[in-house]
C-alpha positions as CSV (number, residue, x, y, z in Angstrom):
1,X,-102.0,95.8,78.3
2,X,-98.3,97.6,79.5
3,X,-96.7,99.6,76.9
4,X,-93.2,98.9,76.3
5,X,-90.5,101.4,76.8
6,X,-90.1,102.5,73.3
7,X,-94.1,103.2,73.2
8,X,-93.8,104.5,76.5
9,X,-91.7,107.4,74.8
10,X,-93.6,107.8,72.1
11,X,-96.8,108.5,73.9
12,X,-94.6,110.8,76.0
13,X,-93.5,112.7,72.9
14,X,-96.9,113.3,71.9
15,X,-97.9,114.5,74.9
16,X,-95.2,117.1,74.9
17,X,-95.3,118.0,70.8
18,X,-97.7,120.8,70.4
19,X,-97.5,120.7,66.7
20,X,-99.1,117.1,66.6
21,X,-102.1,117.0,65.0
22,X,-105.3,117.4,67.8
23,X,-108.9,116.3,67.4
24,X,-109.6,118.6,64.4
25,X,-107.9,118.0,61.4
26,X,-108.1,121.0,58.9
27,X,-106.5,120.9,55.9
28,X,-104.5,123.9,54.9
29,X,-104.4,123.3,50.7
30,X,-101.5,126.7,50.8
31,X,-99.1,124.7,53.8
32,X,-99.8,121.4,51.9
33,X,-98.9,122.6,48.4
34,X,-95.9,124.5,49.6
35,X,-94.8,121.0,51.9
36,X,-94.7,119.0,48.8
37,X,-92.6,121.8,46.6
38,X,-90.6,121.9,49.4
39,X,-89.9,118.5,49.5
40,X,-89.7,118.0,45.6
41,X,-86.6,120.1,45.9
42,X,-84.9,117.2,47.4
43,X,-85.8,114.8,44.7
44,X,-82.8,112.9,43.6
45,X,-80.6,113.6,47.3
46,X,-78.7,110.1,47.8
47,X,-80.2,108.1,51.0
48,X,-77.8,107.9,53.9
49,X,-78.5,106.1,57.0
50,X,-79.5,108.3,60.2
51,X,-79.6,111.6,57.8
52,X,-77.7,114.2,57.2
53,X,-79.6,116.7,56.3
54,X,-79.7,118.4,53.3
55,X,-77.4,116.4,52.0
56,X,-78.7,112.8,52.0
57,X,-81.9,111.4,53.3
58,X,-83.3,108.2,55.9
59,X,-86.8,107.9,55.2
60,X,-87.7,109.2,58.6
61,X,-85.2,111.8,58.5
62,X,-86.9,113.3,55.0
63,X,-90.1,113.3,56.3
64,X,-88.9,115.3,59.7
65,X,-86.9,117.5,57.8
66,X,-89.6,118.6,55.4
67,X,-92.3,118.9,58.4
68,X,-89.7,120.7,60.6
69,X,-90.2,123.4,58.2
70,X,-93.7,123.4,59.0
71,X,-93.1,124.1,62.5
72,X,-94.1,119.8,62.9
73,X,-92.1,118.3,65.0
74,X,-91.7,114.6,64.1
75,X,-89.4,111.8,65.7
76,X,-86.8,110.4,63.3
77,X,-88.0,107.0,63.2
78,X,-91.0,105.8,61.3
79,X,-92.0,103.2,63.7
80,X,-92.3,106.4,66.2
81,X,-94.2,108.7,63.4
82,X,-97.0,105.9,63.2
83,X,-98.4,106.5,66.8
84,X,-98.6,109.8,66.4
85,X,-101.1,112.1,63.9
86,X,-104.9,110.8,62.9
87,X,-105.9,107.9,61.1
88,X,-107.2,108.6,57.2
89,X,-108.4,105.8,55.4
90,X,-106.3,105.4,51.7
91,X,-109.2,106.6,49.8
92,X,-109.0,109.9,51.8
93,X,-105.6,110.4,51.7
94,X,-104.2,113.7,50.8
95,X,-101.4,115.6,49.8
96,X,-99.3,116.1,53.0
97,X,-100.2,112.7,54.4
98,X,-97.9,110.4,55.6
99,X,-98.2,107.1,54.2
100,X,-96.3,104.0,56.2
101,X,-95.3,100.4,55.2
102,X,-94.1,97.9,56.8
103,X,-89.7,97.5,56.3
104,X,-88.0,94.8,53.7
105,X,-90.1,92.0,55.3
106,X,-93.5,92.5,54.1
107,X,-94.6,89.7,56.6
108,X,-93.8,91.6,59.5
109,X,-96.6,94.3,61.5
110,X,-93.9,96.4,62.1
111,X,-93.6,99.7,60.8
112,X,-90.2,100.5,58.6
113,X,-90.9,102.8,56.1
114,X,-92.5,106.5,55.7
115,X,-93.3,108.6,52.6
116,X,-95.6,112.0,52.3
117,X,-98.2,111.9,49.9
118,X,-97.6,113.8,46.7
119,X,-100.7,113.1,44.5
120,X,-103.8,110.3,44.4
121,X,-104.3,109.6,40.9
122,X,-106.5,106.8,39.6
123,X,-106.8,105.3,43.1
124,X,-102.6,105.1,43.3
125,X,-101.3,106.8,45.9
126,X,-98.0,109.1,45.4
127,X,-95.7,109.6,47.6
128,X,-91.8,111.0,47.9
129,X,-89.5,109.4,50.3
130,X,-86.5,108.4,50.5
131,X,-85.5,105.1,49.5
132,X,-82.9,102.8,50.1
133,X,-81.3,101.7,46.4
134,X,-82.8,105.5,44.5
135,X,-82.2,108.0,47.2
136,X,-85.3,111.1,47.3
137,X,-88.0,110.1,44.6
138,X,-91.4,109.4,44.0
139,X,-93.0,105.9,44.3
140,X,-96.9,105.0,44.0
141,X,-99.1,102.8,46.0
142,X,-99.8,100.3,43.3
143,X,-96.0,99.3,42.7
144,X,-96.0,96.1,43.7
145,X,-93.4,96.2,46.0
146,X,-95.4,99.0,48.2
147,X,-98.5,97.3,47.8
148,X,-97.5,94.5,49.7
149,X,-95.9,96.7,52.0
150,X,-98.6,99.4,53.0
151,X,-99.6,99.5,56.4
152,X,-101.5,102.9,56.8
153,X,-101.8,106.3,56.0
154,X,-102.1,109.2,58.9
155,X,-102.4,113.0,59.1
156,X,-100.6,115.2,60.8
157,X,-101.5,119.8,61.1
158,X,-99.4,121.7,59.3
């Protein structure tokens, strides 16, 4: 099977990103905890297309600003983010995950949408991004509109 151009670069960009999660996958509970205050700080930032950080947030844009602090080097598109880091099933998701959905179409197998996980509580998955109509907040798993949406969750070395 050929990979198209835009999978050819993301395989590329893995190749070159040193920061993206290997093999091993260690969880650092000190990086994680301080990823997610770190990010909590941006709660309530209006979303602007294409980012402009600090000031307002894309939901790719968040999450690569937030990891960027982490010395993580993401691409600023969620579609990219998804072909890079190790799969984790939802019931082992944890904080610092990213968790991805499909975009407005829940029909589609596309990736359009990217969140990092905040808290599993009572088998819902948190997670801060930053959304279209609300700018930076916190959603859950269960919310219907997610639910239909979830695609995967993946984890990336901080």
């Amino acid at each position: 099977m050929a990979l198209t151009n835009k999978e050819q670069e993301v395989f590329l960009y893995a190749q070159k990103s040193a920061a993206i999660i290997p093999a091993e996958t260690e969880v650092n509970l000190e990086k994680q905890d301080s990823l997610i205050a770190f990010a909590k700080r941006y709660l309530h930032r209006p979303y602007c297309y294409g980012s402009k950080p600090p000031k307002c947030f894309d939901c790719s844009g968040f999450v690569q600003f937030c990891f960027k602090q982490f010395n993580v080097d993401l691409p600023h598109s969620s579609h990219s983010s998804a072909f890079l880091g190790k799969f984790v099933s939802p019931e082992h998701a944890r904080i610092g995950d990213l968790i991805f959905f499909t975009g407005r179409n829940h029909e589609t197998e596309t990736v359009g949408h990217v969140g990092i996980v905040t808290e599993i509580l009572d088998g819902k998955i948190y997670f801060i991004h930053a959304s279209v109509q609300a700018g930076v907040i916190i959603s859950n798993s269960e919310e219907a509109y997610y639910k239909k949406r979830f695609m995967m969750v993946k984890r990336f070395k901080l």
